[in-house]
C-alpha positions as CSV (number, residue, x, y, z in Angstrom):
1,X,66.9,118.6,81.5
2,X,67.5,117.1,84.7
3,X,70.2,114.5,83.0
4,X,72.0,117.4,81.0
5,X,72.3,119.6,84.4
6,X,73.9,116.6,86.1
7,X,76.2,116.0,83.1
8,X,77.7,119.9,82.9
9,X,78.1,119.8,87.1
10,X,80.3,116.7,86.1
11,X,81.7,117.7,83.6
12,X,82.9,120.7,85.9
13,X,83.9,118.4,88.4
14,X,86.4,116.6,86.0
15,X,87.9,119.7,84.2
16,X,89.9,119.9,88.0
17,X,92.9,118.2,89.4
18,X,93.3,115.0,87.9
19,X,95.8,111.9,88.4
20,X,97.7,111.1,85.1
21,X,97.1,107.6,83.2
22,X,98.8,105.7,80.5
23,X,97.1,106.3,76.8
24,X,94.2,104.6,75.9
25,X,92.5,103.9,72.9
26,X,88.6,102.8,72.3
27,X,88.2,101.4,69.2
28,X,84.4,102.2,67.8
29,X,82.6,101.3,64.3
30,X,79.8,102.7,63.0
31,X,78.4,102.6,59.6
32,X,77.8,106.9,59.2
33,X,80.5,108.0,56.6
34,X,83.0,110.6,56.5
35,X,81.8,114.1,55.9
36,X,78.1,113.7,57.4
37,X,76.4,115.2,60.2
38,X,75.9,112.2,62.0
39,X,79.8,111.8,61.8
40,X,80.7,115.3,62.2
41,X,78.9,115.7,65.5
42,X,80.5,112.2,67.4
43,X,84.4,113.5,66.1
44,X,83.2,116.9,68.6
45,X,82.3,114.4,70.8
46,X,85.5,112.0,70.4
47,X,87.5,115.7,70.7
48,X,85.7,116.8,74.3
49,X,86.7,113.4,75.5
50,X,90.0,113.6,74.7
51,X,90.5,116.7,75.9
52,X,88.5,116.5,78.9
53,X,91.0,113.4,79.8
54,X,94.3,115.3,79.3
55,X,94.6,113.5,75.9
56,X,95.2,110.2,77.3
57,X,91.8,109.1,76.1
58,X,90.9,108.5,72.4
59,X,88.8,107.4,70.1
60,X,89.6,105.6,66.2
61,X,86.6,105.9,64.8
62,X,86.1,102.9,62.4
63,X,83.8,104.4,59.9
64,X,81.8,104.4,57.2
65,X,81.0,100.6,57.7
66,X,84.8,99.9,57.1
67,X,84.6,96.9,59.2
68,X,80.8,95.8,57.8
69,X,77.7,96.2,58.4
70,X,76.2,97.2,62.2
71,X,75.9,93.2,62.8
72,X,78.7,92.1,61.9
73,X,79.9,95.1,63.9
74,X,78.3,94.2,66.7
75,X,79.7,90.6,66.7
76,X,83.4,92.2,66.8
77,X,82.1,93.3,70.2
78,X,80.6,90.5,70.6
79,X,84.0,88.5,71.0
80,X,84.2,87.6,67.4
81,X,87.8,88.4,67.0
82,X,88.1,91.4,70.1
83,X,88.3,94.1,67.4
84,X,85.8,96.8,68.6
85,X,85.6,97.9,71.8
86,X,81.8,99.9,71.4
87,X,79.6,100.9,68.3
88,X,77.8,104.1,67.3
89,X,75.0,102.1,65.7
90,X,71.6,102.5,64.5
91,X,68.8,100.9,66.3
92,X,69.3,97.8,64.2
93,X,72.5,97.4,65.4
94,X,71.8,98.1,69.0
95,X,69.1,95.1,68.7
96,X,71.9,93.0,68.1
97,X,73.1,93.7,71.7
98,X,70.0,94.0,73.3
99,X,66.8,92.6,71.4
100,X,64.4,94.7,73.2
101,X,65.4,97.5,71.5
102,X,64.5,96.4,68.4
103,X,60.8,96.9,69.4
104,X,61.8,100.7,68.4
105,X,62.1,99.3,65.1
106,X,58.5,98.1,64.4
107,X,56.6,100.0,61.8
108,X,54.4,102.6,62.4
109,X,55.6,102.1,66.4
110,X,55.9,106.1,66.7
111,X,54.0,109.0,64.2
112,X,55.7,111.9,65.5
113,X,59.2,112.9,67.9
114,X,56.8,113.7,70.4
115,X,55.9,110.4,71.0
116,X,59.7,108.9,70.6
117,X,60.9,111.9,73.4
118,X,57.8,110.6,75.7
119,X,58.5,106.9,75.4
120,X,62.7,108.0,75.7
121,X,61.7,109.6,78.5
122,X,59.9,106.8,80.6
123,X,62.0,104.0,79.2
124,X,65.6,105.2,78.9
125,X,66.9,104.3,82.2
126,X,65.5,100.6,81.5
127,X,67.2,100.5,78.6
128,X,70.7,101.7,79.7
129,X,70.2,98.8,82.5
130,X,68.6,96.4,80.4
131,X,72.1,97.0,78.2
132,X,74.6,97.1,81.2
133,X,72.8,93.6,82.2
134,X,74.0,92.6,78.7
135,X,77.2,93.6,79.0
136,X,77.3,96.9,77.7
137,X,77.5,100.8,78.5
138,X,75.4,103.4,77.5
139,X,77.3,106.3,76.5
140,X,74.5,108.1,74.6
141,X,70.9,107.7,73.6
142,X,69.6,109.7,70.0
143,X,68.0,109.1,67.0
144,X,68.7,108.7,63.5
145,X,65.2,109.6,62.4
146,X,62.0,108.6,60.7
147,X,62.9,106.4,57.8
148,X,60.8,107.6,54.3
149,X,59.5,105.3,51.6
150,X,61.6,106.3,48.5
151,X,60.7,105.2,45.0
152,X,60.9,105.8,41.3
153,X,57.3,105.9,41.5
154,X,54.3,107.5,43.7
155,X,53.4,106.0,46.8
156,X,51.0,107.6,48.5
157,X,49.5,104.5,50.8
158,X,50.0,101.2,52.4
159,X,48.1,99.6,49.3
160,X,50.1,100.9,46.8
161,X,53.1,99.8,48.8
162,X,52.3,96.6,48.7
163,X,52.4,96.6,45.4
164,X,55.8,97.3,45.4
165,X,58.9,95.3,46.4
166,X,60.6,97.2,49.3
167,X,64.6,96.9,49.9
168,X,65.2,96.4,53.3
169,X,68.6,96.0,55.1
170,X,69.7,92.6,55.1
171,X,70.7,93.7,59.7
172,X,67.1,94.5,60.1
173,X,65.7,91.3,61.2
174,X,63.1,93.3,62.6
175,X,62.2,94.8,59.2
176,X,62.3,91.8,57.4
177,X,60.1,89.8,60.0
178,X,57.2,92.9,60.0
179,X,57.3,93.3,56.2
180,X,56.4,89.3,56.1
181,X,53.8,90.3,58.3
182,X,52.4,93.2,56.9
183,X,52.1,91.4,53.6
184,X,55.0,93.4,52.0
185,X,56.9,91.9,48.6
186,X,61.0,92.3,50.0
187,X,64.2,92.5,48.9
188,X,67.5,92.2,51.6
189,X,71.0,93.2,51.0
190,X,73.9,95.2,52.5
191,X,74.4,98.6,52.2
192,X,76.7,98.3,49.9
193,X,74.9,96.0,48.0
194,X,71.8,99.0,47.9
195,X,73.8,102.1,46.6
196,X,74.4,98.9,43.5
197,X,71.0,97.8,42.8
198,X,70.4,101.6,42.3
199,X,72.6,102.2,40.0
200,X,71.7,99.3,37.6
201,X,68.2,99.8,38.6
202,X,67.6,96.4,40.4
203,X,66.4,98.1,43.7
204,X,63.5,100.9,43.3
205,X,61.8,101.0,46.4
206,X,63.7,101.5,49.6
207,X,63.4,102.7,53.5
208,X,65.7,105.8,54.3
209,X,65.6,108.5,56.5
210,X,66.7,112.1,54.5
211,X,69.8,112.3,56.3
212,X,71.2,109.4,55.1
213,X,69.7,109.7,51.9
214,X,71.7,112.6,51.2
215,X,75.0,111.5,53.5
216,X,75.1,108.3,51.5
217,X,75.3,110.3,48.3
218,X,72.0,108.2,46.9
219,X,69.8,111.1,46.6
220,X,69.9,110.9,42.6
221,X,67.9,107.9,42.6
222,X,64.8,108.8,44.6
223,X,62.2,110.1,41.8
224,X,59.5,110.3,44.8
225,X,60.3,110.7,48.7
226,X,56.5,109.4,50.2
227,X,55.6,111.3,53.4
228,X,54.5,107.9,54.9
229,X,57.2,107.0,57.1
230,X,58.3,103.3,57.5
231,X,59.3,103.8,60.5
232,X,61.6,105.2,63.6
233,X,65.0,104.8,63.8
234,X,67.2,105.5,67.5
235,X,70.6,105.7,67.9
236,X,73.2,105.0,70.5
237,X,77.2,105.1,71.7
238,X,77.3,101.9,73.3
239,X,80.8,100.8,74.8
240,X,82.2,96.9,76.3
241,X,81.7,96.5,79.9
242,X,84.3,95.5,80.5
243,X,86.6,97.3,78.5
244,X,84.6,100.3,80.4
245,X,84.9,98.7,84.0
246,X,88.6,98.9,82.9
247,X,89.1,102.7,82.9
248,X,90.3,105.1,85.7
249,X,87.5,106.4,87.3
250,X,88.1,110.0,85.8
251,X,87.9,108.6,82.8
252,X,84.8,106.7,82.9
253,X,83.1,109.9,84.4
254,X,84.2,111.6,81.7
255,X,83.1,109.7,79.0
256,X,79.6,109.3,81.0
257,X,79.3,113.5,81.3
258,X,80.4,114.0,77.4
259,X,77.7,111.4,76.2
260,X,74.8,113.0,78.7
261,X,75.9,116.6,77.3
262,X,76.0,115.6,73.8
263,X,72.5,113.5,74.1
264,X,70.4,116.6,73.4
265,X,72.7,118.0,70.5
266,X,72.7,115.3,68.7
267,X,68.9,114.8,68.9
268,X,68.4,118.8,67.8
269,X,71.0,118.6,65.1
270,X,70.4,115.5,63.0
271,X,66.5,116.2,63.4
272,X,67.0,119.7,61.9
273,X,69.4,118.1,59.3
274,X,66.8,115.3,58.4
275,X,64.0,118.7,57.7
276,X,66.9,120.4,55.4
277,X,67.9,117.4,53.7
278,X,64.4,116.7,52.6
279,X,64.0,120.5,51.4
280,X,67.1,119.9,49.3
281,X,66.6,116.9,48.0
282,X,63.5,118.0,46.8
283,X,65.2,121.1,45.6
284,X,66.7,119.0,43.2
285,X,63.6,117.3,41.9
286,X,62.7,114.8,44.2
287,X,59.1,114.7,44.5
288,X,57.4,115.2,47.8
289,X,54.2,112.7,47.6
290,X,51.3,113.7,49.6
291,X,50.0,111.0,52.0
292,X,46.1,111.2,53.5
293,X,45.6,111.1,57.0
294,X,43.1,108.1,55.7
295,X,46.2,106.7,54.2
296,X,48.3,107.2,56.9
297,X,45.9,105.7,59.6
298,X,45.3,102.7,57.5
299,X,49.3,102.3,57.7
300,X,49.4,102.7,61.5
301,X,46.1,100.5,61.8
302,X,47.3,97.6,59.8
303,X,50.7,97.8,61.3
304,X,49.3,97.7,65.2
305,X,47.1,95.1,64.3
306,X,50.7,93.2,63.8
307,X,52.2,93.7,66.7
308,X,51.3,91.0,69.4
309,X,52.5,88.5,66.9
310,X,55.1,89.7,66.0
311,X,56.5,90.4,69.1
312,X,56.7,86.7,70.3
313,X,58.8,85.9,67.3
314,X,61.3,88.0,69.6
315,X,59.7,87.2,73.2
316,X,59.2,90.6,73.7
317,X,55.8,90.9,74.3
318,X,55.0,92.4,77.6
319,X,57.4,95.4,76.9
320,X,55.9,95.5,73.7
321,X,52.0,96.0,74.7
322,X,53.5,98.4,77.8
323,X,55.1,101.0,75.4
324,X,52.1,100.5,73.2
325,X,49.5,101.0,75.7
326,X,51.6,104.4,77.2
327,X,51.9,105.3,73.5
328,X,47.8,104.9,73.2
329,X,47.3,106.6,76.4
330,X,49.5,109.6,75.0
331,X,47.8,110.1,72.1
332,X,44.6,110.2,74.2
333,X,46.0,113.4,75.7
334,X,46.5,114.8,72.5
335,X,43.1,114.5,70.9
């Protein structure tokens, strides 16, 4: 609350006088296609920036993974061929930039948005510095949600998902590196390469959140929609540095103030679009399966039980067992 007061005062404070600039253009990928929410809601943003910067500010959205997937993505900011200037990316794709986001990533990390809003609250800052250290700017931190098992068959617990082969995106190194761990049969591709093995049938087992189930048009092949979540999925508006550093100072302020006020919309709307796409996908036959909260801790259990390990793989392990042990401590206040 105190970050979105801040952001409307400064946002005042830049609809005033302000000295004119020469046109600029920020060029940002993302891999959210045309027509969804998650794309909907960052043109709104885009348009307050422009027009909070007399229109000499503007955003080309690169969408719908025109230029690839989030890593390669992030390796056009990355200096490999100076074509992006940020990303709207996933968490995956954030981890490419800053690896200790990625701990996010690690199943069975979060149960609930309760815990992800207390962790975002206590860690947030450290992560827009640990990303400015990096060489990047934090324009705004939300979600994309929790990511379902989807299958043309019932799962209803970590030991029937193991008996399964699970698609996992061929960016999440973090995915691939906890299914080894957790014992989990995988299959990697792109995107792309998904929304095919679906259609011939080659992929049946996969990790989505309803949102993008639905905006990626794949809803048709997910006979069961498991309410044991995989796991948590942030997002983030992340811009260069110094292609940041570079702007007027109105401008910068302005992008800064747009980003804070947006932060909580786009956490209440895609979360409220994740609920109604899951209504509607079942709606149209998808079957919701039931998941145990035996099942569910068994999940959680095996998946914690994984996570000192697998967080030196990344050398992550002191933040790791911090946000674990505030996680714990949490829940402790819930019981």
């Amino acid at each position: 609350m105190r970050r979105l007061l801040a952001a409307l005062l400064l946002l005042l404070l830049v609809g005033g006088a302000r000295a004119a600039h020469a046109d600029t253009t920020l060029r940002i990928g993302t891999i959210a296609p045309e027509g969804t929410r998650y794309m909907k809601d960052m043109r709104l943003l885009s348009q307050e920036i422009e027009r909070l910067s007399g229109d000499e500010l503007h955003i080309k959205w690169y969408n719908a993974g025109r230029l690839g997937d989030e890593k390669t993505m992030a390796g056009l900011m990355n200096g490999e061929g100076d074509k992006l200037d940020g990303g709207a990316f996933t968490g995956i794709g954030i981890s490419y930039l800053a690896v200790e986001v990625g701990i996010w990533l690690f199943p069975g990390m979060f149960q609930s948005y309760d815990e992800v809003d207390y962790i975002e609250s206590k860690y947030r800052d450290s992560y827009e510095k640990t990303l400015a250290a990096k060489g990047y700017i934090l324009v705004a931190w939300t979600d994309v949600g929790f990511t379902n098992i989807c299958s043309s068959s019932s799962i209803s617990s970590y030991e029937e998902l193991k008996e399964h082969t699970l698609w996992v995106w061929s960016d999440d190194q973090w995915g691939i590196e906890a299914a080894k761990h957790l014992g989990i049969k995988i299959v990697t591709t792109s995107l792309n390469e998904l929304i095919e093995g679906l259609r011939k049938g080659t992929i049946d087992t996969f990790i989505f959140p309803p949102l993008a189930i639905v905006g990626w048009g794949i809803h048709g092949y997910v006979k069961y929609i498991s309410e044991l979540t995989w796991n948590y999925l942030p997002g983030a508006i992340v811009l260069r540095k110094d292609v940041f550093d570079a702007l007027p100072a109105d401008q910068q302020k302005v992008i800064l103030a747009v980003g804070k006020k947006w932060e909580p919309r786009f956490v209440k709307s895609w979360r409220a679009e994740n609920d109604k796409a899951l209504l509607a996908m079942q709606k149209q036959g998808t079957k919701l399966v039931h998941v145990t909260n035996e099942s569910r801790e068994s999940f959680f259990h095996a998946a914690s039980e994984q996570r000192s390990t697998f967080s030196k793989t990344y050398n992550t392990e002191d933040l790791m067992t911090h946000i674990a042990d505030d996680l714990q401590q949490y829940r402790g206040t819930k019981r």
